[in-house]
C-alpha positions, 0 to 999 in steps of 0.5 A: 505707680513707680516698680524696679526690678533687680536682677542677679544672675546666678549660676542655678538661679535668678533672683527677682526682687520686685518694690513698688510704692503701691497700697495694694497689699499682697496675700503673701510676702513672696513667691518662688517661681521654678523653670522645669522646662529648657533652659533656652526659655529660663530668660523669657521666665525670668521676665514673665516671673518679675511682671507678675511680681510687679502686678502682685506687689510681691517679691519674687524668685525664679529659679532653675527646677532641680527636682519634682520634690520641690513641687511635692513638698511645696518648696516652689509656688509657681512652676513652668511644667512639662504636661508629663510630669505634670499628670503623674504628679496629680495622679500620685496625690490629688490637688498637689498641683493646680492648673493656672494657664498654658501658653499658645505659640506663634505659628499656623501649625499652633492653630491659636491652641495651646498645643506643641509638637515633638519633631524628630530631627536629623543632621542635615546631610544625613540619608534619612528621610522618614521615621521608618528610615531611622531602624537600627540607628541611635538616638538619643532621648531627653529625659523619661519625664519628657513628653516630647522627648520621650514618652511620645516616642515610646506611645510612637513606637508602640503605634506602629507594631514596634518596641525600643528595639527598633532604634539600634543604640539609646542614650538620655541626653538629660535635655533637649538643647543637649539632643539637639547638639548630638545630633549636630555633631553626629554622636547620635544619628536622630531625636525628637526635640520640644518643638517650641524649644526647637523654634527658640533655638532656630530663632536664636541660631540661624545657623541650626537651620542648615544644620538639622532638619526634621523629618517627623512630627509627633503630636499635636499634644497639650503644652506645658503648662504653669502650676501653682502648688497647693501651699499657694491661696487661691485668691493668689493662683487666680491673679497669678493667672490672671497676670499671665492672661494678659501680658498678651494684651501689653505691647511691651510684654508681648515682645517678651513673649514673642523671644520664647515665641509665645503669642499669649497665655490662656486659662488652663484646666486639668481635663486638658491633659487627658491626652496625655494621660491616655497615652502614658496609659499605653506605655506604661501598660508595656514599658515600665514607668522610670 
């Protein structure tokens, strides 16, 4: 079988058109995936995107996640999502997303499980050295859709007797290489950062290790994930998932994986997500849902 792929590179996405001289006929004539999660990953998507087009026969698009309504009105087919997001949109209309896998990330810490971690992060030559050492500083949050940086935080403060109040000036840096740089440059004095996206950009800027240095660890909570939307046939969700359980198993594919620090894929169910779930009902039964 003989498959190219060409890829356009635009400011807001990455066009990936897949032909092969193949007599598999897919289901659908194209799919559109979406990145949700950080942009340091939207490369590594990009190629993980086209390898399942090449295994489907199908076109395929990936672009960057502008907004949860392209999941609610189906205008994606398959998403890379944040597990927060993720179960409030289930919770606001059943069946909307389906659960296709989960990546389990390189590290001893990962314990082979498709688990992550928020750490919380200072400048290097900062005095803090604890969580408790960050009272009356201020921080900088991603997003209120953010797991990691948000919402684990917020069930964090809640855990230890404390409210939002605890930090002295908030700001939302609307991502988490964005938090990162706050942090570097001093404008804020700590936040909590994807551990994954952490490791991505340690591994592609040497220099971010002796610059900041982490000095909490929230979690282990279940990782983002891959959705398809409910507009998507199942025979279709099932070889998309299936794809991506085995791009783990090509030595080539694999060190695609390994620049997002991805070891492989594996099948995922919405049941997953019920520690995510428990703790969103913590927070929310004090801090209102934004």
């Amino acid at each position: 079988m003989f498959c190219r792929v060409w890829q356009k590179r635009g400011a807001a996405a990455i066009n990936l058109a897949t032909v092969c001289n193949t007599a598999v006929k897919s289901p659908v004539k194209s799919l559109v995936f979406a990145n949700f999660l950080a942009p340091n990953m939207t490369s590594v998507y990009a190629d993980v995107a086209a390898r399942v087009g090449r295994a489907l026969g199908t076109p395929v698009r990936l672009i960057e996640g502008e907004g949860l309504d392209q999941l609610r009105d189906g205008s994606v087919d398959v998403a890379f999502l944040c597990g927060l997001p993720y179960v409030r949109l289930c919770r606001e209309r059943s069946g909307m997303l389906r659960p296709l896998a989960a990546p389990i990330l390189d590290g001893a810490r990962y314990g082979d499980r498709p688990v992550y971690f928020s750490d919380v992060i200072v400048r290097r030559d900062s005095p803090f050295r604890s969580f408790g050492g960050l009272r009356g500083q201020s921080w900088a949050y991603n997003d209120p859709n953010s797991l990691s940086g948000c919402l684990l935080v917020r069930h964090h403060l809640l855990q230890i007797g404390e409210t939002e109040a605890f930090f002295g000036r908030l700001t939302f840096s609307g991502r988490h290489q964005e938090s990162i740089r706050k942090v570097r440059t001093g404008e804020v004095d700590a936040s909590a950062i994807d551990s994954q996206v952490l490791g991505v950009e340690r591994l592609r800027n040497p220099d971010l290790a002796g610059e900041v240095r982490v000095i909490a660890t929230l979690g282990p909570s279940t990782i983002p994930l891959v959705v398809a939307t409910a507009r998507v046939p199942e025979a279709v969700q099932v070889r998309v998932r299936d794809t991506l359980c085995a791009l783990g198993r090509d030595p080539v594919s694999r060190g695609v994986l390994a620049s997002g620090l991805i070891r492989r894929f594996t099948p995922i169910h919405d049941r997953a997500y019920d520690d995510i779930r428990q703790k969103m009902a913590v927070v929310e039964s004090v801090v209102p849902s934004r």
